[in-house]
C-alpha positions in Angstrom: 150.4 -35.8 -52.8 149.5 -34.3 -49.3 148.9 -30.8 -49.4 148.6 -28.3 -46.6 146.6 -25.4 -47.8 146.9 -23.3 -44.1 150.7 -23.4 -44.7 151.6 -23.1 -48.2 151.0 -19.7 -50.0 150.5 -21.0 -53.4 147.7 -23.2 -52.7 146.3 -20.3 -50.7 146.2 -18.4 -53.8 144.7 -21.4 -55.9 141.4 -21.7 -53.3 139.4 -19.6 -54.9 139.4 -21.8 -58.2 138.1 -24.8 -56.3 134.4 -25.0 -57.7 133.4 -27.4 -55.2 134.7 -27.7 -51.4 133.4 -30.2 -49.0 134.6 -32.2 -45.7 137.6 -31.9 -43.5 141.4 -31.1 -44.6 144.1 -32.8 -42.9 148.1 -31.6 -43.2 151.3 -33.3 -44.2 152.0 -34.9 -40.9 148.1 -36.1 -40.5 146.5 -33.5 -38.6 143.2 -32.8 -38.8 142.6 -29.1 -39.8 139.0 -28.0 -39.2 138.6 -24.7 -41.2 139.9 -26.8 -44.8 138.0 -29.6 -46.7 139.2 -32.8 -48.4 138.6 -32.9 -52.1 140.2 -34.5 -55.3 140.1 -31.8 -58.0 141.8 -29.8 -60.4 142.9 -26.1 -60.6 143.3 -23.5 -62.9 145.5 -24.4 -66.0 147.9 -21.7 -64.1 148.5 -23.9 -61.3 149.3 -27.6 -60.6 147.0 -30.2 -60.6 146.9 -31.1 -56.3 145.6 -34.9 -55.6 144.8 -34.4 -51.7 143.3 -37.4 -49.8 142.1 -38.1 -46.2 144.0 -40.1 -44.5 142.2 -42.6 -42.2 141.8 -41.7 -39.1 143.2 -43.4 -35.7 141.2 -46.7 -34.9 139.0 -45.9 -32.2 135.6 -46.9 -30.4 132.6 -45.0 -31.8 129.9 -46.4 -34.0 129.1 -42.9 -35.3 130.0 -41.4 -38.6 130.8 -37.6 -38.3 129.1 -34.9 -40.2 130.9 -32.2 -40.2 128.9 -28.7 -38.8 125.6 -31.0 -38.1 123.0 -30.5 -40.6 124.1 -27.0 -42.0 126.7 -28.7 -43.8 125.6 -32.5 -43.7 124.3 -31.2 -47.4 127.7 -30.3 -48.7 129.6 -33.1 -47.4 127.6 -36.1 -48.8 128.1 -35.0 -52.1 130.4 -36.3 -54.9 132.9 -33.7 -56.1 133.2 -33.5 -59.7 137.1 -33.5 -61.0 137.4 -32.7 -65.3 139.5 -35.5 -66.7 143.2 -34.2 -68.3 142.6 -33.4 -71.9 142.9 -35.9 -74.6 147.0 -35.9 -75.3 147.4 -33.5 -72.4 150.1 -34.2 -69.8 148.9 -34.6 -66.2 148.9 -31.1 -64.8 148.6 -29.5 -68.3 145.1 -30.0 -68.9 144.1 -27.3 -71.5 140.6 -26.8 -69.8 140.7 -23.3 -67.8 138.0 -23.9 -65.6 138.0 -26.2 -62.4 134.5 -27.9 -63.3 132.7 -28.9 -66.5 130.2 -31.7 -68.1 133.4 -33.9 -68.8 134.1 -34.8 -65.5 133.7 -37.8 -63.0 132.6 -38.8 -60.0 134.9 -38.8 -57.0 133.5 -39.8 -53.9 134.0 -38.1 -51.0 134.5 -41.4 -48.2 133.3 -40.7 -44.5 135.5 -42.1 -41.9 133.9 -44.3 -39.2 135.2 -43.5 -35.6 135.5 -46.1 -32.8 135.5 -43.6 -30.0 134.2 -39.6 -29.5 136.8 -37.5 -29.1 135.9 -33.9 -27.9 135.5 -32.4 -31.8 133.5 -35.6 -32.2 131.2 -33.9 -29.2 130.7 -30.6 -30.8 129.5 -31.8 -34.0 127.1 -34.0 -32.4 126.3 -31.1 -30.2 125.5 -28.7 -33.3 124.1 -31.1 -35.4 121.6 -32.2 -32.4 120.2 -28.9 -32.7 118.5 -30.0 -35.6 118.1 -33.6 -35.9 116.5 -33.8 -32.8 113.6 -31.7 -34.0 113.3 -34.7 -36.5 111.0 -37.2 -35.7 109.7 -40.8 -36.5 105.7 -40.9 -37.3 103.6 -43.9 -36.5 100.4 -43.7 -37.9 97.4 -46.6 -38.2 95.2 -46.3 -40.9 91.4 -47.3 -41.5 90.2 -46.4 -44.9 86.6 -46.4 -46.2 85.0 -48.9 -48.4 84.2 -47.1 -51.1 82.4 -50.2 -52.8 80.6 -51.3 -49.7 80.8 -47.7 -47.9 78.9 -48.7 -44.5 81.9 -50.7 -43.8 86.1 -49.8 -43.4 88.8 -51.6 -45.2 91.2 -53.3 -42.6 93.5 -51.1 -40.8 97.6 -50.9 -41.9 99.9 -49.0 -40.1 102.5 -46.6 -42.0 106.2 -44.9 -40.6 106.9 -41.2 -41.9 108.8 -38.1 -40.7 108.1 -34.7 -39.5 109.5 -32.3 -37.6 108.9 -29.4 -34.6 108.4 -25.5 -35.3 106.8 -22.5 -34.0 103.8 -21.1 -35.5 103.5 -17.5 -35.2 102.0 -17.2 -31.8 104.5 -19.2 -30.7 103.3 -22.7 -29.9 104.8 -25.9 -30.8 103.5 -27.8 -33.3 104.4 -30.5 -35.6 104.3 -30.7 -39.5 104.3 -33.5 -41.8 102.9 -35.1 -45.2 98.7 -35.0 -45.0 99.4 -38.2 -47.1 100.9 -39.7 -43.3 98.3 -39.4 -41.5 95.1 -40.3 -44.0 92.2 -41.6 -42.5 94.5 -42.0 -39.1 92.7 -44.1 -35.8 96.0 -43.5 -34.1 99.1 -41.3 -34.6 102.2 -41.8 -32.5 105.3 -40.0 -32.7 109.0 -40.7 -31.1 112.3 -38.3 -30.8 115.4 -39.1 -32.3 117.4 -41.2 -29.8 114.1 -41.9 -27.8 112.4 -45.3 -26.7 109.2 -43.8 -25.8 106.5 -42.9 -28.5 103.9 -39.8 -27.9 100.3 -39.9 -28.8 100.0 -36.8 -31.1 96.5 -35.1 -32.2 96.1 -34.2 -35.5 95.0 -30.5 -35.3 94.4 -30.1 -39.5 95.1 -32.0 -42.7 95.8 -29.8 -45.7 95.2 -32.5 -48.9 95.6 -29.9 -51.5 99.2 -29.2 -50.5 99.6 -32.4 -48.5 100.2 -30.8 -45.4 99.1 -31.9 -41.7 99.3 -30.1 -38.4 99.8 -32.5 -35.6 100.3 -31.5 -31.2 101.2 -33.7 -28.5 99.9 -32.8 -25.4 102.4 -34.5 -23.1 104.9 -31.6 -22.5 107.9 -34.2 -21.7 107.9 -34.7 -25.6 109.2 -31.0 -26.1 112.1 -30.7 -23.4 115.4 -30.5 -24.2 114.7 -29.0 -28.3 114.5 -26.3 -30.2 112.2 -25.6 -33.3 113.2 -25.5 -36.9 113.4 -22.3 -38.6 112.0 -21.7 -41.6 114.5 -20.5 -44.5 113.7 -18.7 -47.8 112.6 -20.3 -51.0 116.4 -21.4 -52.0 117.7 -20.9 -55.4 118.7 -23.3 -58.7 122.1 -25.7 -57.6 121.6 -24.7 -53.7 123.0 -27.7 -52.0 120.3 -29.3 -49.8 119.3 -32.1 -47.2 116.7 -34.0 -47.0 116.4 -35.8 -43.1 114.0 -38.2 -42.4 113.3 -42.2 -41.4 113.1 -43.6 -44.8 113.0 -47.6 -45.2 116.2 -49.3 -45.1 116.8 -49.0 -41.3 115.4 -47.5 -38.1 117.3 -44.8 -36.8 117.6 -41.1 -38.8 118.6 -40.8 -42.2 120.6 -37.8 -44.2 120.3 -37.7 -48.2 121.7 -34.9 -50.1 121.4 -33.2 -53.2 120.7 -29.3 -55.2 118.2 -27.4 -56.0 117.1 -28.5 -59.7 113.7 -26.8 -60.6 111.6 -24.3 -58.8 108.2 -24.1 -60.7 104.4 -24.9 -60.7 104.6 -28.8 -60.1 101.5 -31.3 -59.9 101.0 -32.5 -56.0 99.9 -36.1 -56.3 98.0 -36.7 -53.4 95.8 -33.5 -54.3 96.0 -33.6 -57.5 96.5 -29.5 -57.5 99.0 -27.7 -58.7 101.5 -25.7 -56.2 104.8 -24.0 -56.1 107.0 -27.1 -55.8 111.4 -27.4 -56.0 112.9 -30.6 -57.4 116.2 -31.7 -56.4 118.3 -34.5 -57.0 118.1 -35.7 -53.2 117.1 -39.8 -53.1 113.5 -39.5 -51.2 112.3 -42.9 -50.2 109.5 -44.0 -49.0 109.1 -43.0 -45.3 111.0 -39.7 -46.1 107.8 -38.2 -46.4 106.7 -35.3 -44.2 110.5 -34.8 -43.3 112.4 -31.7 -43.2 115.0 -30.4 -46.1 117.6 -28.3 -44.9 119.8 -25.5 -46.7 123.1 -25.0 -46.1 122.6 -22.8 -43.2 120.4 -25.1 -41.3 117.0 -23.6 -42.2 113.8 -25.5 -43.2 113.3 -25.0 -46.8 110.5 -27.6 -47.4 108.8 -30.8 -46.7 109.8 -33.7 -48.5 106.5 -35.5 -49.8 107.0 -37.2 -53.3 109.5 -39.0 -56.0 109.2 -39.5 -59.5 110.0 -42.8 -60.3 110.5 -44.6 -64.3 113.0 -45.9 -66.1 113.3 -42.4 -67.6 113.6 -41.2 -63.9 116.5 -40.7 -61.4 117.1 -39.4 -58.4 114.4 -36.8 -59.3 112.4 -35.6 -55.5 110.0 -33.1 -55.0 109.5 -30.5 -51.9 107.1 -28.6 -50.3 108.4 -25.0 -50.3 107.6 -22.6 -47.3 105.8 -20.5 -49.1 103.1 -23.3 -49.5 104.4 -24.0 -45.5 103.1 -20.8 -44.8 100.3 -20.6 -46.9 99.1 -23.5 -44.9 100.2 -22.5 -41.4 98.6 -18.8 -41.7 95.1 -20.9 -42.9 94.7 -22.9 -40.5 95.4 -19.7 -37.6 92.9 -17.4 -39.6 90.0 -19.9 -39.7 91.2 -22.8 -37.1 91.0 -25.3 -40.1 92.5 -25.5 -43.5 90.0 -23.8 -46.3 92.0 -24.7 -49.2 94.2 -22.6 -52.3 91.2 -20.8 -53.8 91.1 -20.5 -57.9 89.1 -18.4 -60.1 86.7 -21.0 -61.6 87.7 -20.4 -65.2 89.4 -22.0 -68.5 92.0 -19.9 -70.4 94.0 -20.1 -73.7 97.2 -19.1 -74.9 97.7 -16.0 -77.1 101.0 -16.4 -78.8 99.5 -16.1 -82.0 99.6 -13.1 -83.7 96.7 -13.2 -85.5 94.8 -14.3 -82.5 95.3 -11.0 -80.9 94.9 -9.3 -83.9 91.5 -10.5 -84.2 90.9 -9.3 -80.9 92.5 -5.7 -81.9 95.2 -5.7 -79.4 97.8 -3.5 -79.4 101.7 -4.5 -80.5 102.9 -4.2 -77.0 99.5 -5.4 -75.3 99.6 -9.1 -73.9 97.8 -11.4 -71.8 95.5 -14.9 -71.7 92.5 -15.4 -73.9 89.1 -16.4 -70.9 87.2 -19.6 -73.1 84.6 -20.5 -70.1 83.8 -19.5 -66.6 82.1 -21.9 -64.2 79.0 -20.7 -63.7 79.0 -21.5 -60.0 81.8 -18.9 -59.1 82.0 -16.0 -58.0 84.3 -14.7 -60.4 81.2 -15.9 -63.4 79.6 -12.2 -62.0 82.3 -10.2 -63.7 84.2 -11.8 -66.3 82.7 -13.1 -69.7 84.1 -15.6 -72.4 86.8 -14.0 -74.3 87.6 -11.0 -72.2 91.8 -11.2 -72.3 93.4 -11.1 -68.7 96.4 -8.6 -68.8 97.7 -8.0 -65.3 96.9 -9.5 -62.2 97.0 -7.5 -58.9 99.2 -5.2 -61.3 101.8 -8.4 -62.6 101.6 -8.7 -66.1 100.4 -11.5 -67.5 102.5 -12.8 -70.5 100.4 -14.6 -73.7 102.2 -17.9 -73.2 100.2 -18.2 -69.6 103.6 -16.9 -67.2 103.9 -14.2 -64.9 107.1 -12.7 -63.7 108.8 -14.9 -60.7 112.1 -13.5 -58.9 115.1 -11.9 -61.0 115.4 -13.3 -64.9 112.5 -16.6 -64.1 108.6 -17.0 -65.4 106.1 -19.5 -63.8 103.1 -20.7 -64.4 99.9 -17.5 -64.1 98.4 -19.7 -61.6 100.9 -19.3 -59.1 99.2 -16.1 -58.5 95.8 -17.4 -57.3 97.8 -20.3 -54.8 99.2 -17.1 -52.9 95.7 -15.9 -52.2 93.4 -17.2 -49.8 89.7 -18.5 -50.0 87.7 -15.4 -49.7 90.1 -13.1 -50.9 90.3 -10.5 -53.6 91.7 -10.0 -56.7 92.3 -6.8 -59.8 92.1 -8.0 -63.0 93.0 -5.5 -65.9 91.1 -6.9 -68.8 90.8 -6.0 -72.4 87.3 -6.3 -73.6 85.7 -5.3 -76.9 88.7 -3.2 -78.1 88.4 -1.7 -74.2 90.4 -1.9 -71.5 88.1 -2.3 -68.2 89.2 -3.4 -64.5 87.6 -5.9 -62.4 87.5 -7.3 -58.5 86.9 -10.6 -58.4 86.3 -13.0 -55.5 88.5 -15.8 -55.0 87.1 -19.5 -53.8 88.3 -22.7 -53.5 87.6 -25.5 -56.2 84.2 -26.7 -56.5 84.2 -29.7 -58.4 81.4 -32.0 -59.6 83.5 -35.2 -59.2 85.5 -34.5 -55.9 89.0 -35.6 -56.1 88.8 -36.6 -52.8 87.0 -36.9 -49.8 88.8 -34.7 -47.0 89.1 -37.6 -45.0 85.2 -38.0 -44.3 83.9 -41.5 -45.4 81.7 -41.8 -48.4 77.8 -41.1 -48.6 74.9 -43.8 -49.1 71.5 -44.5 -49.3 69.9 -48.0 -49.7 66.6 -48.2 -51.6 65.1 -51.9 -51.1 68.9 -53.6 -52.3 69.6 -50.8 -54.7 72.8 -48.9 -53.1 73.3 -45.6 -54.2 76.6 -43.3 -53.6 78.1 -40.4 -54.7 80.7 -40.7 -57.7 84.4 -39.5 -56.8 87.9 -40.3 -58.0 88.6 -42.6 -54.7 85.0 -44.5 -56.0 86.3 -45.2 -59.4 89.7 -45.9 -58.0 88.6 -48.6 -55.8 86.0 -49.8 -58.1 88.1 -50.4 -61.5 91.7 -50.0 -59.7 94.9 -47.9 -60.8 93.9 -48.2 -64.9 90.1 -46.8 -63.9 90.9 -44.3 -66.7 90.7 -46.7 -69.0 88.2 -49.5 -67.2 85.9 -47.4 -65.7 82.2 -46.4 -68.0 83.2 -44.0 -70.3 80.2 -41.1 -69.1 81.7 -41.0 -65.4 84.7 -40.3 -66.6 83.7 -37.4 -68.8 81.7 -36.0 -65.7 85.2 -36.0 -63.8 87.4 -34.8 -66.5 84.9 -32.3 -68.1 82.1 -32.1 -65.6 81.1 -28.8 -63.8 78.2 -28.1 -61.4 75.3 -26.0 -62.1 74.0 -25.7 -59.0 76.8 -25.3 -55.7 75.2 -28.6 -54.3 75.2 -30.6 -57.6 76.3 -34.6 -57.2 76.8 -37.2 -59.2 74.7 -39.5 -57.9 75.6 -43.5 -58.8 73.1 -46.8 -58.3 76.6 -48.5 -57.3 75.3 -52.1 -57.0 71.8 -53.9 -57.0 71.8 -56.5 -53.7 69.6 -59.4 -54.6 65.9 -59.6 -53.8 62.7 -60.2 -54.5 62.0 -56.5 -55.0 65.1 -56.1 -57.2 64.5 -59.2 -59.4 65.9 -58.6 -62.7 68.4 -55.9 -61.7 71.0 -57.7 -59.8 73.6 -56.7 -62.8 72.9 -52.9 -62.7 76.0 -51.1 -61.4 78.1 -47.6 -61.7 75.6 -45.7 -64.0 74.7 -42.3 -62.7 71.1 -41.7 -61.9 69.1 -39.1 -63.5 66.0 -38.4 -62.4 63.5 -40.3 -60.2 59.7 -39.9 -61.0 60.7 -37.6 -64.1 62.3 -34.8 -61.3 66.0 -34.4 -62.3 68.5 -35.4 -59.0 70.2 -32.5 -58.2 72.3 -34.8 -55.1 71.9 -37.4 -52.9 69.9 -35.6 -49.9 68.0 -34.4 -53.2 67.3 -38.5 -53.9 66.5 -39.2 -50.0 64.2 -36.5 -50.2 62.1 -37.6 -53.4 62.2 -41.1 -52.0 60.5 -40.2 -48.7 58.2 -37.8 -50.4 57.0 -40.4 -53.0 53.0 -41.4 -53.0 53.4 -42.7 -55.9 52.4 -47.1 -56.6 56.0 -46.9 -58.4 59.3 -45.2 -58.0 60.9 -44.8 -61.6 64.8 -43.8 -61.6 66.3 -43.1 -64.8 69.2 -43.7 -65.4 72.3 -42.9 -67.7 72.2 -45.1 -71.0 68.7 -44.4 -70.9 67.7 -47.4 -68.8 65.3 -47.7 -66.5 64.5 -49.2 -63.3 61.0 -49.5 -61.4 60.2 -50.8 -57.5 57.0 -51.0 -56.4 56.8 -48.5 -53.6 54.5 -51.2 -51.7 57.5 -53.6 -51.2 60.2 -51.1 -50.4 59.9 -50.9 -46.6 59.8 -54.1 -46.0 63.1 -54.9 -48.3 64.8 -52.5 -47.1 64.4 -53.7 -43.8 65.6 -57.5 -45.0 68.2 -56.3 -46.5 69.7 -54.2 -43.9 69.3 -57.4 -41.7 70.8 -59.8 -44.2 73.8 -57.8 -45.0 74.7 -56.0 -41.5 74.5 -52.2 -42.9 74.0 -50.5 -39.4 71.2 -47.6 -41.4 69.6 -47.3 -44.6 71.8 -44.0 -44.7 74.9 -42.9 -44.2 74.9 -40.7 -41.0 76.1 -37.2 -42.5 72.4 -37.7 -44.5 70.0 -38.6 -41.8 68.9 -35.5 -40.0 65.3 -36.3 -39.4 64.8 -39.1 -36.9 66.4 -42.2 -35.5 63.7 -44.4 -36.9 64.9 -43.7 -40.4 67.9 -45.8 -39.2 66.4 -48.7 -39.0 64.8 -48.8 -42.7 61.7 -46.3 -42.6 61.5 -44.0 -45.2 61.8 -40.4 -44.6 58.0 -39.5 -44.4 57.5 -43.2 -42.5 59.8 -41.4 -40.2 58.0 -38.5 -39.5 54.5 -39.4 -39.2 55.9 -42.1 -36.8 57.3 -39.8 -34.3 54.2 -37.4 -34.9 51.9 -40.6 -33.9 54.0 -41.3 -31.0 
């Protein structure tokens, strides 16, 4: 039945008990009532059951489907409103249920109606919701990765279409944000307005991996008339309705998907494989999505959209950047002009749930906290804290035994939540409980220092080439493009203990990898040699590859011995290295015998001379 709720008392009365209110309302003779919504639902067992429909609208001109209030509502109106079903043997109306909503229920869609031509209500919503959409962009980005396998060379370029978005940093210049994972290893970025036939060369100012975060400009200020910013919104809450806005696939011109809040905790970031302050919602995010804004109710940025889960176990599941990790990033980048990274404490912790386990460590009843196994020796924080001194409070937050901290009213999350709010450098209290004592600590804060990088900051890949021996540094792109997505399983079982368990000794420590042998008459009998880490060379332990360079130049030796994982061996005469190394350079079009963030000494040593060949050349000269 129609139902006009601005003229009819009882329904006034019955509003409140709507759980869920979204789009227009339209009266008994048709009109269209702004202030009221169109819904299918049910009231309270008090009150009638009300079927009210939108009728469809006159046939006009437009191509454009209204969103009602632009993107501060664009959330709300996209979803499906949940009606309970009458009870079992209940008469329609009678439903015994008392409340509106409930996990019985089914899905009513809520249909948009296509207009054929603007009328002027038409022309303030498209005026509000410009406000934002228009600070939504396209991003066209070409790509040329390195060859990790071959590292002199670059794989062939692809080009890639995110999103992102314009805001103000805090001294108040315009940038733009989106997905680090956008602009990888970028030769070009482009970016065009909504509406727009011209595209923008943008700079890319900083890439943030670990939270998948890039900073881009454009210089040309045509590019910024005519739109204002995105604001940044708080961290939103469990079932706030959202919207994510971007240029997914599926078409070409701006996309709105919607959704709520579903999870706001510690959540693994993919493409830098860290762990951050993430939300989940139930918004679709599609490839292309990435790097575009979500919006709350209220039209405020609440995050980035930058990855999906997808399975059959999975759906609808999307994850967000939150601004505090917006922030985070932002305030980074202005403090140092670059991004430094989330900073951790270089240590590996236990649980203490166990009763006896804190017994053992005579801790009081009400005492609680997190049980220190091992601290990286290279860290800072190795100065002050020991194997098994028990962490209690942070900065003065308690730290539970089952690894959580406090986080807003009545929520836990993970204790390492704390460390991502500090920055690299920083300082931190530590209340710790050691030897039946309770002592406090500063410790210094610094970002991850891993002996099998995770990735390579967007730099290309190390080498140095040894007669046709190619050696390289071993990282998870290197396996990755060597043994493919199931490395884990394909690639030699002692790299992958060095990147799962591995931890440096020294700051500078590498693991250095002969990669591949090139065929020659100086590598005869070694051509099937490949990924095994290298040890030592003349009996001296490699600490990296400069370290290798080094030895190598500084060899007077008839041979040069490296060592090598499994316990093999292999031996060049130092005689014929020059002159192979020179051949093969030639035969295979590598521009140096090393990569140019290692050769520092002369320009000679590009061209196939050894490091000491190098320097007694230019001193003859």
């Amino acid at each position: 039945m129609w139902f006009d709720f601005a003229g009819n008392s009882n329904a006034a009365c019955c509003l409140d008990k709507l759980k869920v209110v979204v789009g227009k309302c339209v009266t008994k003779d048709g009109a269209w009532d702004s202030e009221w919504l169109v819904v299918e639902s049910l009231m309270s067992a008090s009150c009638n059951i009300f079927r009210i429909r939108k009728p469809a609208r006159p046939a006009v001109k437009s191509g454009r489907a209204v969103v009602s209030r632009g993107a501060s509502r664009v959330c709300a109106q996209a979803r499906n409103v949940k009606a309970r079903k009458p009870a079992a043997g209940s008469k329609h109306g009678k439903s015994g249920s008392k409340s509106g909503l409930g996990h019985d229920t089914e899905h009513v869609s809520v249909q948009k109606t296509v207009p054929l031509v603007s009328t002027p209500a038409d022309a303030d919503v498209e005026q509000h919701e410009g406000k934002f959409f228009d600070a939504v962009v396209k991003v066209y980005c070409i790509h040329t990765e390195p060859n990790y396998s071959l590292p002199w060379q670059r794989k062939r370029q692809y080009s890639s279409t995110s999103s992102g978005f314009m805001v103000k940093n805090e001294e108040g210049q315009r940038c733009l944000l989106t997905n680090a994972h956008s602009v990888e290893y970028h030769t070009q970025v482009k970016v065009k307005r909504r509406g727009d036939d011209q595209k923008f060369i943008a700079e890319v100012l900083a890439i943030g991996i670990e939270c998948d975060i890039a900073l881009l400009t454009v210089k040309d200020e045509t590019f910024w008339e005519g739109v204002k910013p995105l604001s940044f919104g708080p961290l939103p809450r469990l079932q706030d309705a959202v919207a994510v806005v971007g240029y997914p696939i599926g078409g070409d011109t701006i996309s709105v998907t919607s959704g709520v809040v579903s999870r706001i905790e510690v959540t693994s970031y993919v493409h830098g494989s860290t762990e951050l302050l993430g939300v989940q919602i139930d918004a679709a995010i599609n490839s292309g999505n990435s790097g575009g804004p979500v919006f709350n109710e209220v039209g405020e940025c609440v995050g980035i959209a930058f990855q999906s889960l997808s399975g059959s176990d999975a759906e609808n599941i999307g994850y967000v950047i939150p601004t505090p990790v917006i922030q985070h990033f932002l305030t980074d980048f202005r403090r140092n002009g670059q991004f430094t990274g989330f900073p951790v404490m270089g240590m590996k912790w236990q649980r203490m749930e166990s009763h006896a386990l804190r017994s053992a460590y005579k801790m009081k009843k009400e005492q609680k906290g997190i049980l220190v196994r091992h601290v990286q020796p290279t860290y800072e924080t190795a100065k002050h804290l020991k194997p098994d001194d028990i962490i209690m409070r942070f900065d003065g937050i308690q730290v539970a035994s089952d690894g959580t901290v406090p986080f807003r009213e009545k929520e836990r999350i993970a204790f390492n939540y704390l460390t991502s709010q500090k920055y690299s450098g920083e300082q931190a209290v530590l209340d710790v409980w050691r030897d039946g004592e309770e002592v406090q600590l500063t410790i210094q804060l610094m970002r991850p220092r891993l002996l099998v990088p995770l990735h390579l900051d967007n730099t290309d890949p190390s080498f140095f080439v040894v007669a046709g021996i190619i050696f390289t540094v071993c990282s998870e792109p290197y396996l990755l493009s060597e043994y493919g997505a199931e490395y884990m399983s394909e690639a030699p079982v002692k790299l992958l203990e060095r990147l799962m368990h591995g931890e440096r000794l020294e700051p500078d420590e590498q693991v250095v990898v002969l990669s591949q042998v090139l065929a020659c008459d100086a590598t005869l009998g070694y051509e099937d040699y490949c990924n095994v880490q290298v040890l030592k060379f003349n009996s001296t332990p490699v600490r990296n590859l400069r370290h290798l360079i080094q030895l190598v130049g500084d060899c007077t030796a008839h041979y040069m011995r490296f060592d090598l994982a499994y316990k093999e061996v292999v031996i060049l005469k130092a005689a014929t290295v020059k002159e192979a190394t020179a051949s093969i350079l030639e035969l295979h079009s590598i521009p140096a015998s090393v990569s140019k963030d290692l050769s520092t000494l002369s320009p000679e040593m590009q061209h196939g001379l050894s490091p000491a060949e190098a320097v007694t050349h230019v001193g003859d000269s």
